[in-house]
C-alpha positions in Angstrom: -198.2 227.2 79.8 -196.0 223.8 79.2 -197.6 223.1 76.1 -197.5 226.3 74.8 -193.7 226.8 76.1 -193.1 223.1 74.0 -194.7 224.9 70.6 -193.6 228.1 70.6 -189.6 226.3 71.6 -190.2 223.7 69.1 -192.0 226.0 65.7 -191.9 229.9 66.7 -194.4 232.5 67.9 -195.8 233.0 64.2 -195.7 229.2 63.3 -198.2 228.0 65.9 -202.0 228.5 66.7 -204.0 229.3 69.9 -205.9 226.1 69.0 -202.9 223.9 68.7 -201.7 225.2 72.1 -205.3 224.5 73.7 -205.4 221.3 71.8 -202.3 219.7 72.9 -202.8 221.2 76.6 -206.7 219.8 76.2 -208.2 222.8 77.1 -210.8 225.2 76.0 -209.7 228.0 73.0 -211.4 230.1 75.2 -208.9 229.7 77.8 -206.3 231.8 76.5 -208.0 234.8 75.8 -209.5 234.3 79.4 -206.7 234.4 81.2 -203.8 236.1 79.2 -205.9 238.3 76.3 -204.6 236.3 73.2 -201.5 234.6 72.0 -199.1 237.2 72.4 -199.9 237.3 76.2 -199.7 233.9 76.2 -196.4 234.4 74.8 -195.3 236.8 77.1 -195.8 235.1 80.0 -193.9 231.9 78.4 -190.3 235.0 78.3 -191.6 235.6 81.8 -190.6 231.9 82.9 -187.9 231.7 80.8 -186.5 235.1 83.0 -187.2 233.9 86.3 -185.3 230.3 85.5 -182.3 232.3 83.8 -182.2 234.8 86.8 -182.3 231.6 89.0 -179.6 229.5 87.2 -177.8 233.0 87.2 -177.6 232.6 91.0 -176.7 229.9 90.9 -173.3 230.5 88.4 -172.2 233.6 91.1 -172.5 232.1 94.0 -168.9 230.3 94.7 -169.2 229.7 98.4 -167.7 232.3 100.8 -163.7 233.0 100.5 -163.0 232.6 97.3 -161.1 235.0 95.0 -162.0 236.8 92.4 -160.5 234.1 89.6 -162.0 231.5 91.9 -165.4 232.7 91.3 -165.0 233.2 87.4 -164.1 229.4 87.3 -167.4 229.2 89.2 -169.4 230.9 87.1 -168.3 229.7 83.4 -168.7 226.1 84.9 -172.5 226.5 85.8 -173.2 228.7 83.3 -172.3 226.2 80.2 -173.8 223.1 82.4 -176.8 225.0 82.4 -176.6 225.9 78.4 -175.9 222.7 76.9 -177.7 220.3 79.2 -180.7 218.3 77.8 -183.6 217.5 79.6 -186.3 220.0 81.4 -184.7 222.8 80.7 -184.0 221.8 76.6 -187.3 224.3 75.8 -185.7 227.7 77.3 -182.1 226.9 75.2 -184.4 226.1 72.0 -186.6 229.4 72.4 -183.8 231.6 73.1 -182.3 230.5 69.9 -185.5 231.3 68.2 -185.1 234.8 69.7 -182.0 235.6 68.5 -182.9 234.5 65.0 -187.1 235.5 64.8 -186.3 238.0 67.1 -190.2 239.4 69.0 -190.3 242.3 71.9 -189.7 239.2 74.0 -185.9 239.1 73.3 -185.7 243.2 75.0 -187.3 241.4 78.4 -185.0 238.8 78.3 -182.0 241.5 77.5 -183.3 243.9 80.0 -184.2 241.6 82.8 -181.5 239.3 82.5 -179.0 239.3 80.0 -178.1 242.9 81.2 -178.1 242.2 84.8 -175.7 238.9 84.8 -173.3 241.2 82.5 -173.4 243.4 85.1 -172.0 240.9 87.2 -169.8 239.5 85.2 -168.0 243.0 84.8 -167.9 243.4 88.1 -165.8 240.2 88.3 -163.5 240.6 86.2 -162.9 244.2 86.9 -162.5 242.6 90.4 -159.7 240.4 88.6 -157.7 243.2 86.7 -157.9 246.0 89.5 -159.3 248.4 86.8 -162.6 250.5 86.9 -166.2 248.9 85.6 -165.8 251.4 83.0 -163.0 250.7 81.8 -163.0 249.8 78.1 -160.6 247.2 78.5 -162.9 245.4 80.9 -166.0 245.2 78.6 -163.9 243.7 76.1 -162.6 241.2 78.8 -166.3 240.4 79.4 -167.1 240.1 76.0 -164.5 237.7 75.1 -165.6 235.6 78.4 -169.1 235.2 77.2 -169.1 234.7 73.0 -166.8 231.9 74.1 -169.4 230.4 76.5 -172.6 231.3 74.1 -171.2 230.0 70.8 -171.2 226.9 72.1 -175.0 226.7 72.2 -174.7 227.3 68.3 -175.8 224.1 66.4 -172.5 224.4 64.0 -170.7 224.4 67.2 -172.2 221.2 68.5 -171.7 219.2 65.4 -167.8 219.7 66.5 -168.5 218.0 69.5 -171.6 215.5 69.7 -170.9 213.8 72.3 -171.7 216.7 75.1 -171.3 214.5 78.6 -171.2 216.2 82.0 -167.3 215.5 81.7 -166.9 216.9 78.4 -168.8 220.2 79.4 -166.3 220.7 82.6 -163.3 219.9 80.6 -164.3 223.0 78.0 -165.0 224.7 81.1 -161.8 224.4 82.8 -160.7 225.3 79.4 -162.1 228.7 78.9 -161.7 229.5 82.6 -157.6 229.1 81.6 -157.9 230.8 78.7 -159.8 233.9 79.8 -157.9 234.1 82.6 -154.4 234.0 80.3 -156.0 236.4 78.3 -157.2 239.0 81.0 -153.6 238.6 82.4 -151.8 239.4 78.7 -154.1 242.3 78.8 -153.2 243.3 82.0 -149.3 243.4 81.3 -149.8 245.6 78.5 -153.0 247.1 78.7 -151.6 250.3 77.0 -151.2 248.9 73.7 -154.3 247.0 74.0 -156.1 250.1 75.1 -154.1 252.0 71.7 -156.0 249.3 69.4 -158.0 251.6 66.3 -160.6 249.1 64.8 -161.0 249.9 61.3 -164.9 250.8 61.9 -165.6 252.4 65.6 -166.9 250.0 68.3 -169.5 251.6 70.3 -170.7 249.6 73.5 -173.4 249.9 75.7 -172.9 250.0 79.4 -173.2 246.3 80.5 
């Protein structure tokens, strides 16, 4: 599983070989269709790992401590969710994958939507309709959650990175203070005039899905 995690991150699901999994794990070819059919259960069970450490870190981002209001809890959440984003180390192989998802996309990226991209967005709207005292369903609210998360995910771009290198601990808060003002200046401009925000006509319709 961690050398096949390492490839897959590293070259792509199409770019790499049962036999260059087994041989960098030292184990028998054999093994893979033994316990997981063939590569693409193999794979699948690499998005299932992936899930369970997003659902985890995901937890993690909404839980604030007890007491704390609603804009309390956003700060809370964008903070541990970009530590968790652009941090090296362990966890470098689940960032690198889920970029190769979004680009070589595989039925993979619907697990990871379904099972946990949807359900923290879920959240997330939640909170901030929390924040502006309007319904969930409230179109102004999705776009309020939208806006909250590009800003956080487009830092995980490698354009974005070449802006700023040098991504310390103390470099990641300070963007995460940042946004956290930002959004929450935002959400409150939209809240003081949400009728001419809601009266906005895009050129071409915007249709969203719920969550």
């Amino acid at each position: 599983m961690d050398a096949a995690a390492r490839l897959f991150a590293e070259r792509g699901f199409e770019n790499v070989t049962v036999r260059d999994i087994c041989g960098q794990a030292g184990a028998n070819v054999a093994a893979v269709n033994y316990y997981f059919r063939d590569k693409a259960g193999l794979y699948e069970e690499v998005i299932r790992r992936i899930i369970g450490y997003m659902q985890q870190m995901m937890e993690r981002a909404h839980d604030a401590g007890p007491n704390k209001t609603p804009e309390e809890r956003l700060k809370h959440y964008i903070r541990t969710f970009l530590r968790h984003i652009l941090q090296e180390g362990d966890a470098c192989w689940q960032g690198m994958l889920l970029a190769r998802e979004m680009t070589e996309p595989t039925p993979g990226l619907d697990m990871i939507f379904e099972q946990a991209v949807r359900p923290n967005s879920e959240r997330v709207r939640n909170l901030i309709s929390e924040i502006m005292g309007r319904p969930t369903t409230d179109r102004l609210v999705g776009m309020c959650v939208g806006s909250v998360q590009t800003q956080m995910v487009g830092l995980a771009n490698p354009i974005a990175r070449k802006f700023i290198p040098n991504m310390t601990p103390e470099v990641i808060d300070w963007i995460a203070d940042h946004i956290a003002r930002f959004s929450l200046g935002g959400i409150r401009a939209t809240m003081e005039s949400p009728a001419r925000a809601a009266g906005f006509t895009p050129a071409v319709p915007i249709e969203c899905k719920e969550g």
